[in-house]
C-alpha positions in Angstrom: -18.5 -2.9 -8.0 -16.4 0.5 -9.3 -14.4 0.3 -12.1 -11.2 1.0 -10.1 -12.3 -2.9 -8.4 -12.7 -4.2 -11.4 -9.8 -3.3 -13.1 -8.1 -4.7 -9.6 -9.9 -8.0 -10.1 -8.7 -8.3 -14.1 -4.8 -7.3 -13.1 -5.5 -10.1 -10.4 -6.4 -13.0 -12.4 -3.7 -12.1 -14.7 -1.4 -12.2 -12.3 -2.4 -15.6 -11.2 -2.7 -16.6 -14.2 1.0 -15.8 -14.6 1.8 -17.6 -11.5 0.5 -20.8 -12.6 2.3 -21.6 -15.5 5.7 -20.0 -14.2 5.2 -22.8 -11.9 5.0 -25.2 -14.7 8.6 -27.2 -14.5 11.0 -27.5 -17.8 8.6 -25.3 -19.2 9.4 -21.1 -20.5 5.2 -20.2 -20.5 4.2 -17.1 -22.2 3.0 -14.4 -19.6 0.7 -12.0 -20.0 1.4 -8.3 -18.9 -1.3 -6.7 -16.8 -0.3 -3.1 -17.4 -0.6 -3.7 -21.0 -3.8 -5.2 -20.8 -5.7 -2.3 -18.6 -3.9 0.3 -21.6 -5.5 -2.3 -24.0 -8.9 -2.1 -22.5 -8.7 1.8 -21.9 -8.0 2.1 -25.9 -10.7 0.1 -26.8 -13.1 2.0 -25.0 -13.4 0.5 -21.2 -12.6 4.0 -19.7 -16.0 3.9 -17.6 -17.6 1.4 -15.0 -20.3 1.5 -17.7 -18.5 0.7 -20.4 -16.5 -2.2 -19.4 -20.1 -4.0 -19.5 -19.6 -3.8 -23.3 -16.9 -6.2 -23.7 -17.7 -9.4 -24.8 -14.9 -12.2 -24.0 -13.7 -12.0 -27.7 -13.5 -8.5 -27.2 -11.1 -9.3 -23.9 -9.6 -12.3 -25.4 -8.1 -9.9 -28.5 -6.8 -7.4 -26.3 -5.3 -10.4 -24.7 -3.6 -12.1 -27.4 -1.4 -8.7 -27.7 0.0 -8.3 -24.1 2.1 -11.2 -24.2 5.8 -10.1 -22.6 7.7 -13.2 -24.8 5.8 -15.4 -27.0 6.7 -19.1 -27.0 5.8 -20.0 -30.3 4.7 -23.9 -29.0 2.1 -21.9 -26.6 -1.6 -22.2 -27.4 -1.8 -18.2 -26.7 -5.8 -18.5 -26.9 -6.6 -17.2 -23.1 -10.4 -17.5 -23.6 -11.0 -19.4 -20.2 -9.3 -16.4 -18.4 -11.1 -13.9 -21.1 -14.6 -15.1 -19.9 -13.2 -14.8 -16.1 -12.4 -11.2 -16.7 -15.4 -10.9 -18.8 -17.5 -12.2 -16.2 -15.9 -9.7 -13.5 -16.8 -6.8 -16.0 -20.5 -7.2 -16.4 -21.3 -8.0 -12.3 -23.4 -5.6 -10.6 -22.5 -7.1 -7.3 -20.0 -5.7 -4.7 -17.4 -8.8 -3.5 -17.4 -9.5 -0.3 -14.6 -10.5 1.1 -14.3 -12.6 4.3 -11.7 -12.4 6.4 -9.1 -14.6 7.1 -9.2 -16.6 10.0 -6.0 -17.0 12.0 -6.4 -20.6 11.6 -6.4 -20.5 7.9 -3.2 -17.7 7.7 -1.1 -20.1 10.4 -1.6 -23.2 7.6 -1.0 -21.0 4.3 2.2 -21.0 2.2 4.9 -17.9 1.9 3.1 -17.5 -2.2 -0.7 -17.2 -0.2 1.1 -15.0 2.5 2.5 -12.7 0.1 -0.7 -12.4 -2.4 -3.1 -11.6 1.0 -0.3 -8.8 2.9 -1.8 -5.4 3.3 1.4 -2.8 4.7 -1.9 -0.9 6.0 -2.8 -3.8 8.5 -0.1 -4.2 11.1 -2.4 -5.9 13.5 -2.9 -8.7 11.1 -1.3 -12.3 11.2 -0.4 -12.1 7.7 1.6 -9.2 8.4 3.2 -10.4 11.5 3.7 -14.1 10.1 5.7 -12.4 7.4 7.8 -10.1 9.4 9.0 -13.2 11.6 9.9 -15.4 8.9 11.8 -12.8 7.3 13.4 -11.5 10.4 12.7 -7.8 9.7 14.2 -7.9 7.1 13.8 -6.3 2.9 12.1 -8.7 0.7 9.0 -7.4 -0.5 8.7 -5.8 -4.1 5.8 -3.8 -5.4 4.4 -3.0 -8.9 3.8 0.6 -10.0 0.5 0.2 -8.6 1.6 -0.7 -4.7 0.6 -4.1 -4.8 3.3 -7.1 -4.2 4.8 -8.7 -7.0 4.3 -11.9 -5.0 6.6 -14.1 -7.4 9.8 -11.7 -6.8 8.7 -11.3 -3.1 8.9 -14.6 -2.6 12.0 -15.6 -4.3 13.8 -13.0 -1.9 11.8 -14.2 1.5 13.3 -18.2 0.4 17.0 -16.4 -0.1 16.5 -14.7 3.5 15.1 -17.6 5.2 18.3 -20.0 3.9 20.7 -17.7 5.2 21.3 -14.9 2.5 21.7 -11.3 3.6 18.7 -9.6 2.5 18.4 -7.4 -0.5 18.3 -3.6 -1.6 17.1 -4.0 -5.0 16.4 -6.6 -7.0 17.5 -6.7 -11.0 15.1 -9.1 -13.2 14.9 -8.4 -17.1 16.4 -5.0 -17.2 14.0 -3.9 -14.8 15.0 -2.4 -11.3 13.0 -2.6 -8.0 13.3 -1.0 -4.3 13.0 -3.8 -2.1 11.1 -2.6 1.0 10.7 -4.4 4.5 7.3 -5.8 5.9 5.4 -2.8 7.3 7.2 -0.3 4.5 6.1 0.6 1.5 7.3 2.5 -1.8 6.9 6.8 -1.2 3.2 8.0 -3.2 3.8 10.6 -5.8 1.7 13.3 -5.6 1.3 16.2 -7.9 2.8 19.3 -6.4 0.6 22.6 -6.1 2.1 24.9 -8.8 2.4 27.9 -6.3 3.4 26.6 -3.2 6.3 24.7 -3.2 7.0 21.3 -1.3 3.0 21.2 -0.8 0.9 18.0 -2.6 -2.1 19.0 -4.4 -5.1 16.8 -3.0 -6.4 13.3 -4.8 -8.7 16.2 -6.2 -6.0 18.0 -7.4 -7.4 21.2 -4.7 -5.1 22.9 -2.5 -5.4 22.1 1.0 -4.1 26.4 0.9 -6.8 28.1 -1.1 -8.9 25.3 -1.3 -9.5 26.0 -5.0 -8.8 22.9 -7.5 -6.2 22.9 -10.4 -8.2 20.3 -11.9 -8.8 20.9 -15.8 -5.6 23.1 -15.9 -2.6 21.6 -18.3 1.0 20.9 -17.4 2.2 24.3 -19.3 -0.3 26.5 -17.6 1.2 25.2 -14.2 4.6 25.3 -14.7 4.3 28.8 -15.8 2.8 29.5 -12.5 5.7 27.6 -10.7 7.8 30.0 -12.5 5.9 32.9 -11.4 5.6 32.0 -8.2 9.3 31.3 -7.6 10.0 35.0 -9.4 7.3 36.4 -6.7 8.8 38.1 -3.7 5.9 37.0 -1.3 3.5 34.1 -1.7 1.1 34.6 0.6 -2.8 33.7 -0.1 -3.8 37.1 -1.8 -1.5 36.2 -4.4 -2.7 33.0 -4.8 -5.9 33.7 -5.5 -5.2 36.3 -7.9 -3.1 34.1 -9.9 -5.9 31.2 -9.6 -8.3 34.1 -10.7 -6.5 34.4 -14.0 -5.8 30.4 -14.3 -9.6 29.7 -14.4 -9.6 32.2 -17.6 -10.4 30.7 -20.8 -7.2 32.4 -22.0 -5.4 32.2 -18.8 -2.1 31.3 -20.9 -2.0 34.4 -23.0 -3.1 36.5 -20.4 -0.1 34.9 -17.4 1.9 35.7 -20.2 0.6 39.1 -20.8 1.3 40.1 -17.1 4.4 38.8 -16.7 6.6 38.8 -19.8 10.0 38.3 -17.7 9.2 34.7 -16.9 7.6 34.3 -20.3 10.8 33.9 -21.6 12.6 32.4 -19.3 9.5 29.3 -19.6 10.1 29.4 -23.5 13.8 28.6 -22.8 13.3 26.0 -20.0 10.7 24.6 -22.3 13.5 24.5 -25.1 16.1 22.7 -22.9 13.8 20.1 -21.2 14.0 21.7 -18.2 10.4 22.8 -16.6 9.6 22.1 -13.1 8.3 18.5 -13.0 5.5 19.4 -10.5 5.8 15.9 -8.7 6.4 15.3 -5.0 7.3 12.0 -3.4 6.3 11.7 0.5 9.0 10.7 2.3 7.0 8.7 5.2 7.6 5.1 4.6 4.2 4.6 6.7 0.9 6.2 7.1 -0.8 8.9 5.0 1.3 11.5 3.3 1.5 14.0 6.2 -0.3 17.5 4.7 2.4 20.4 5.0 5.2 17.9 6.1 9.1 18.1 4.3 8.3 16.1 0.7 11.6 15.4 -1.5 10.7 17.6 -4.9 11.2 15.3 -8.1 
């Protein structure tokens, strides 16, 4: 199992965890917050497949005890049950497999199951098409930073459409703000944006699908500047990106971009002093599919 899966699995048992006792009646439960946990195991060490195999359950059950959103102060906040779960998914050496769902099963399961098993990627599937009848095509689904369905929001939404409210564009909860996107939708990816040619993602590698060269190793600063430079340049053409990646894979490649073009030197010190530096972040604009290589992306 790879770490990415079994960081998945922990966020998932949290999250069910969550769901449980929000169900509890009369009852304000103290939840646990997933993102805080995955920073909490990433400090304390977990930051390889290898190395999550380390924690013992106290370990996970400390880490824990500080990613509570609100504490009730009548709570037992002593997760060790769901600490050895998580602990348990840390040290397998197995790969899960997962069955499919049978149509049978998905025709009997309630809007919460229907919600935790919909995959936007999987039109074909019943879950998805159960879900887009019941909420007549319309918005109700709302995702975490990570793409995956907050399925207690989702559903809350999918109930309001199905007794007659007009659906939703965002939903407010906590101070928080969320897109609320329709069943086959799903939030834009952002992508980094290749330093020198504008409007263009850099790979998952972080190569460019242009020079096929990789920006990986090279800090923020380093590619700003050549944002800068590239946007001073009268042609960009792939001779000059090469030359420019031949001085960026320089141990001193900041002194020496600086060196060669002074003019833009100081106009990065000043952008640098008023917050102002190109981001270098793209968001696709597709609401399905892959992000579309060389397609229009809206710069961030």
């Amino acid at each position: 199992m790879s770490y990415e899966s079994k960081l998945d699995i922990a966020i998932q048992l949290i999250k069910d965890h969550n769901s449980i006792l929000s169900s509890l009646k009369d009852k304000t439960p103290s939840l646990l917050d997933p993102d805080a946990f995955i920073y909490g195991v990433k400090v304390g060490g977990g930051t390889l497949e290898a190395s999550l195999k380390h924690f013992t359950h106290e370990d996970i059950c400390g880490i824990l005890k500080g990613c509570y959103k609100e504490l009730n102060i009548h709570d037992n906040t002593n997760p060790i049950a769901l600490a050895r779960s998580i602990c348990e998914k840390f040290r397998s050496n197995q790969e899960e497999v997962i069955k499919p769902l049978s149509d049978k099963k998905i025709k009997v399961m309630t809007i919460d199951e229907l919600c935790r098993n919909y995959d936007y990627n999987d039109a074909s599937s019943t879950v998805f098409n159960r879900l887009r009848d019941l909420s007549q095509s319309r918005s109700f689904l709302v995702f975490d930073s990570s793409d995956k369905v907050i399925v207690e929001h989702s559903v809350k939404l999918l109930k309001e459409i199905m007794d007659g409210f007009p659906p939703r564009e965002t939903f407010v909860l906590g101070g928080e703000v969320w897109k609320v996107y329709k069943v086959g939708d799903k939030p834009p990816k952002i992508f980094d944006e290749n330093p020198i040619f504008v409007g263009r993602a850099l790979r998952p590698d972080d190569s460019c699908d242009q020079t096929n060269r990789s920006w990986e190793g090279i800090t923020i600063e380093v590619r700003q500047l050549v944002r800068l430079i590239s946007q001073e340049s009268e042609t960009t053409n792939l001779k000059f990106a090469h030359d420019i990646m031949d001085m960026v894979m320089e141990m001193d490649a900041p002194k020496r971009l600086l060196v060669r073009y002074p003019h833009v030197a100081a106009k990065f010190k000043e952008l640098k002093k008023l917050g102002k530096l190109p981001g270098l972040k793209i968001s696709s604009v597709s609401t399905v599919g892959k992000f579309p290589a060389g397609k229009p992306v809206k710069i961030i």
